[in-house]
N, C-alpha and C positions, 0 to 999 in steps of 0.2 A: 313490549309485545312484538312478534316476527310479521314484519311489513305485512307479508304474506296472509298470517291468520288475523291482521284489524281489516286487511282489503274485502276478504273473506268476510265478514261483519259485516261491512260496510254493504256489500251488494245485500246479501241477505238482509237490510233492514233497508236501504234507498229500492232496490230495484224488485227484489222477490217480494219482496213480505209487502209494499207499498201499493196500492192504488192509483194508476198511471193515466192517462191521457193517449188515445191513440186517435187515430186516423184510416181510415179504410179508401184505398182510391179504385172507383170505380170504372167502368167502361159510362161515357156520357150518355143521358138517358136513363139508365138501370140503376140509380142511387137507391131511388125508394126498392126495387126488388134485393137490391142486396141488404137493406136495413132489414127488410121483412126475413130474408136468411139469416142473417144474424141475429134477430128475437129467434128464430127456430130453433136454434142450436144450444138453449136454455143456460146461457152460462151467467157467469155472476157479473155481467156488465151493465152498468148503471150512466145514466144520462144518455144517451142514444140520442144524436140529430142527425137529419139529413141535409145536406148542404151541395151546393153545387161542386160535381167532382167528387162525391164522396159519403162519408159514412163518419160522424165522431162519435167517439164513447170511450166511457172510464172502466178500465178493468186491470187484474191480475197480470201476472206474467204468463200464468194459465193460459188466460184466458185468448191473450195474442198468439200462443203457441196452439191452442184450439181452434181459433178464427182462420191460422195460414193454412191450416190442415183441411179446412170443412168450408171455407167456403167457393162458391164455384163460382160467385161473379165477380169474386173480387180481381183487380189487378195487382195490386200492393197492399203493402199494410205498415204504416211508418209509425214510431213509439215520438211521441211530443217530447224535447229535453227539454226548453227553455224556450222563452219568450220576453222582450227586450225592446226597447226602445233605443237607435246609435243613429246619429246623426253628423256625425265622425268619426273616420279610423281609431282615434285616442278615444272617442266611448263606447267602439264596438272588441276595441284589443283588452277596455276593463272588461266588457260583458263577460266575452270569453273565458278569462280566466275563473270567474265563477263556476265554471262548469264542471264538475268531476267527472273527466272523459274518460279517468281509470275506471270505471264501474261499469263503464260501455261497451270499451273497445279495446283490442289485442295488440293491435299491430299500426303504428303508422303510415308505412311502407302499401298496404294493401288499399291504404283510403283514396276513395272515389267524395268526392267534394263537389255537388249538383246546386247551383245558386241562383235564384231568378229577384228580381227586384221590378218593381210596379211606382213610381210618383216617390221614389226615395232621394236623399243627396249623396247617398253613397249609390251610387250607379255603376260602377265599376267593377263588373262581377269577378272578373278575374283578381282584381286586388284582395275582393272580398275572400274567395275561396284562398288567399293566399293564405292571409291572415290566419284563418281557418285550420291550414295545413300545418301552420305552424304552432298556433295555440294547443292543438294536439297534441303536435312530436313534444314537447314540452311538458304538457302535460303526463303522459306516459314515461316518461323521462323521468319524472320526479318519481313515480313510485317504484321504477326499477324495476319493476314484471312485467315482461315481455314475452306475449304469448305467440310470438312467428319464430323463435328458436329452434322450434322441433323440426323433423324431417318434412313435412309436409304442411308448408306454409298455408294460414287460412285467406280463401276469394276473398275478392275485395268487397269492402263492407263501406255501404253511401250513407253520406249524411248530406241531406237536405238541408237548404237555406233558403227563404221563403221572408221576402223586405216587400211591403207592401206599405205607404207613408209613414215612412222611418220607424215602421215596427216590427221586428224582425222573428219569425220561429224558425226552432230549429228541431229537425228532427234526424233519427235515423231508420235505417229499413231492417226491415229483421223479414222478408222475404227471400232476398237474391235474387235471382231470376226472378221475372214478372210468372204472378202464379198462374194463368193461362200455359205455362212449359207443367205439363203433369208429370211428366217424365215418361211418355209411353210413347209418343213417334220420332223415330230416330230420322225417317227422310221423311220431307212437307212436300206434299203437292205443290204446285203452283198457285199463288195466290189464296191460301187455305184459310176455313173461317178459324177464329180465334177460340177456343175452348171455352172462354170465357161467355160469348155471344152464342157461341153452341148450347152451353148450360140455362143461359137466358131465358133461349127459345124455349125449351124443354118446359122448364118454370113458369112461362109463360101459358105454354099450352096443356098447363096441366098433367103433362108426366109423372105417372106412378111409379114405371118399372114393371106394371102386372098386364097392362097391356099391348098387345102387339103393335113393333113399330118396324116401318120401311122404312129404309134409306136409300133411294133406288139411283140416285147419283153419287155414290158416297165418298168418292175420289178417298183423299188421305183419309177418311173415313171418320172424321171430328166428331158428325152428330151421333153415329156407332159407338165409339169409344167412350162419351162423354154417358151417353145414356146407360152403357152395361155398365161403369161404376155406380150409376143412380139405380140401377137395377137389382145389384149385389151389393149396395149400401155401404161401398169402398168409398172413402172420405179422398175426394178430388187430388189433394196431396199426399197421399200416402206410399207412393214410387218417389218423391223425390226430394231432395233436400233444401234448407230454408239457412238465411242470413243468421237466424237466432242460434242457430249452431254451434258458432263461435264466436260466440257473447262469451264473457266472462261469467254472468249468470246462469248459464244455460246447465243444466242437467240429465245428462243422458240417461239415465236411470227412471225419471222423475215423466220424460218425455214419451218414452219406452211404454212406461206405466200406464199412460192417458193414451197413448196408440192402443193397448192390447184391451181398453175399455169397447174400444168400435171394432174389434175383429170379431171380437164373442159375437157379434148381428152381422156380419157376414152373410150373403145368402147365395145358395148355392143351387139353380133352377135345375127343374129335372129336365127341360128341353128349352133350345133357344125361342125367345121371342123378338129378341131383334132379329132384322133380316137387310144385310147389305148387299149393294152391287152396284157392278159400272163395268160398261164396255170396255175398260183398258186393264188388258191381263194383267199389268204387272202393278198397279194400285190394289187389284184381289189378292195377290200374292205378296206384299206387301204388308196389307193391314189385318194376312190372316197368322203372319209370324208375330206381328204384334202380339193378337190376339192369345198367340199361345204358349207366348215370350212372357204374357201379367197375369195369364189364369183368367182372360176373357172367353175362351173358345167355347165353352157349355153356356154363355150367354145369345150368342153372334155367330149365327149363320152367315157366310159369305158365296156368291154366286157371280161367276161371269157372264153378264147380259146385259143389253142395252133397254136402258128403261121404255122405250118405246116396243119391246116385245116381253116388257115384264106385266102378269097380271097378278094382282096380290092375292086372290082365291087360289096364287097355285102355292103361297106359304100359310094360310090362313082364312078360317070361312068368319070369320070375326072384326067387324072392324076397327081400327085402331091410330097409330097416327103415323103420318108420311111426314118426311123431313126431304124438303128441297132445296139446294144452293144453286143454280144450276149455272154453268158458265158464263162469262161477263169479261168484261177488261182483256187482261192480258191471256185472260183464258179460251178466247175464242178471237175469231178475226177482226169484221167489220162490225158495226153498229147494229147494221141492217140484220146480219146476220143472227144476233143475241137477241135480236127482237123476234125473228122468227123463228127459234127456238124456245124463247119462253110463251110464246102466243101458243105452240104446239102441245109445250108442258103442259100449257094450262085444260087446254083442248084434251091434253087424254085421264087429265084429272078428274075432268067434269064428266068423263064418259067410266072410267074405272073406280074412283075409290070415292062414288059417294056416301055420304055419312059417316067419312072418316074424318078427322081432325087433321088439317093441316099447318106445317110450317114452313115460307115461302119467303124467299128472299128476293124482292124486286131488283134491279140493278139501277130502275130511275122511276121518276114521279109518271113519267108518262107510259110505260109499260103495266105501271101498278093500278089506274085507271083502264087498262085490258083485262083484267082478271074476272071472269065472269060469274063468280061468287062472291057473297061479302064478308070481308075478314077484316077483323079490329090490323090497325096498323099501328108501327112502332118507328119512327126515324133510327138508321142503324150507320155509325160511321167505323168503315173498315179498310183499311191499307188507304188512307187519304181517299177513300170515295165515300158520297154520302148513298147509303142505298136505303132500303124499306124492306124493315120487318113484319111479315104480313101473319096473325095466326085468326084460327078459327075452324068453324067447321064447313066441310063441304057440300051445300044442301043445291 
């Protein structure tokens, strides 16, 4: 038989047609809200746990290529290859070879090799990821098809190595880019929240889509952008590309297929209900090419003004929910200074948008004790700070 069509077999009954092991990695904190996303999204995954850092469950090749698309808090999404016991170079270079990395992976030239080790004897992570590097090339080697020949060689594709007392998993990533990159803002504000912690909030407080939402700081405009996909029922990934691409398993056809399932719910409002803005003109001119660059503009109002002269009776007599980041860190000057600009915010909340739901990003434990409503809190760590998730309603 031609190398070519038993390899061809071989995925189709190891990798498509099998029932796998994956891993979902979370933003810390948000495991159980990403589990609860992933029951939402009705696919055929079975075992489901929550674990610190994460999400496991057994599913399809589908089913992975559905979860990178659809879910919004996740960060990654690694496929389980093997799991091992090496206690030496000589019983970690047998493991290896065990592994049929033709059914994986394309190219060994494009491999990214990520290794952490916890109370093992092989410590050595760089020897490890050598090992690694070369059980591969070898690998691939032997079956002679090599998928990086063509004109436009495939990104590099990570495999995880994860030694915790000399027991070793391994996996690879069939995301690329960490999924919080949606593919929709080409320049980041300054210290911008994560899409991911964006989507959180959203989820957190109850977000529809049907009702009106402010975003009266909205700088790079994350909470805008994240919420008109949640609005027009655009599956979080759907601008942009994933690792699973350039799998040998992958099918473009097949993927194409499951995309055109969630366009037909598409939705398409007859007037905006979000409403963005921020005092600096060139973030509104900015996030409104976005806007009109992905088919968001008939969701997403934008407006130049500063939140302290905005009133939301002047987009809406109805109320609904305010999303707040508001400057911090590297985004404003002094200490003192972020203090009394969130003591302000709070101050013209409690005077404008009572009985609206809000979502409020403290910057420390001690400003979030100023907040002169009571809102369920959430610990929130972003760009190496720890800050606070505040939602609830404004009474």
């Amino acid at each position: 038989m031609h190398p070519e069509i038993s390899l061809s077999k071989r995925i189709k009954r190891h990798v498509i047609g099998r029932t796998r092991s994956y891993f979902i990695a979370s933003p810390p904190g948000f495991e159980t809200l990403c589990a609860k996303e992933l029951a939402s999204l009705a696919l055929s995954v079975q075992h489901t746990s929550v674990i610190p850092g994460g999400v496991e469950f057994k599913g399809r090749l589908d089913d992975c290529y559905l979860a990178n698309l659809n879910l919004r808090t996740a960060n990654r999404i690694l496929l389980r290859l093997h799991a091992f016991k090496a206690s030496n170079f000589k019983q970690l270079e047998k493991r290896l070879v065990e592994i049929p990395w033709e059914l994986y992976l394309s190219h060994p030239s494009t491999l990214k090799i990520r290794a952490t080790v916890k109370h093992c004897r092989l410590y050595h992570t760089g020897a490890i990821e050598k090992r690694f590097r070369e059980s591969i090339a070898n690998g691939l080697a032997v079956t002679a098809i090599n998928g990086g020949n063509g004109p436009d060689p495939a990104p590099p594709q990570q495999v995880f190595v994860r030694g915790i007392d000399d027991r070793f998993t391994v996996s690879i990533d069939s995301s690329g880019d960490n999924l919080y990159k949606r593919g929709l803002k080409k320049r980041a504000g300054t210290a911008p929240l994560r899409e991911t912690l964006a989507a959180a909030s959203l989820l957190l407080a109850g977000y529809s889509g049907q009702e009106p939402l402010v975003d009266p700081m909205c700088g790079a405009g994350t909470y805008s952008l994240e919420a008109a996909m949640m609005a027009k029922k655009i599956p979080p990934g759907w601008f942009r590309e994933f690792a699973f691409m350039h799998w040998p398993a992958y099918r473009t056809k097949r993927f194409g297929y499951l995309k055109r399932q969630f366009e037909e719910h598409f939705v398409r409002p007859d007037k905006p209900l979000i409403f963005a803005s921020d005092k600096d003109p060139l973030a509104c001119r900015q996030l409104e090419q976005c806007t009109r660059q992905f088919g968001l503009s008939d969701t997403v109002s934008i407006n130049k003004v500063d939140f302290f002269e905005l009133v939301p009776r002047d987009f809406t007599d109805q109320p609904g929910l305010v999303t707040i980041n508001p400057p911090y860190g590297r985004r404003i000057g002094t200490r003192q200074e972020s203090a009394e600009l969130f003591q302000a915010v709070c101050e013209k909340l409690a005077r404008e948008y009572k009985s609206w739901t809000l979502v409020l990003i403290a910057p420390s434990r001690l400003l979030e004790k100023k907040v002169p409503f009571k809102l369920q809190t959430y610990p929130l760590f972003h760009g190496g700070l720890r800050l606070k998730l505040m939602v609830g309603k404004i009474r």
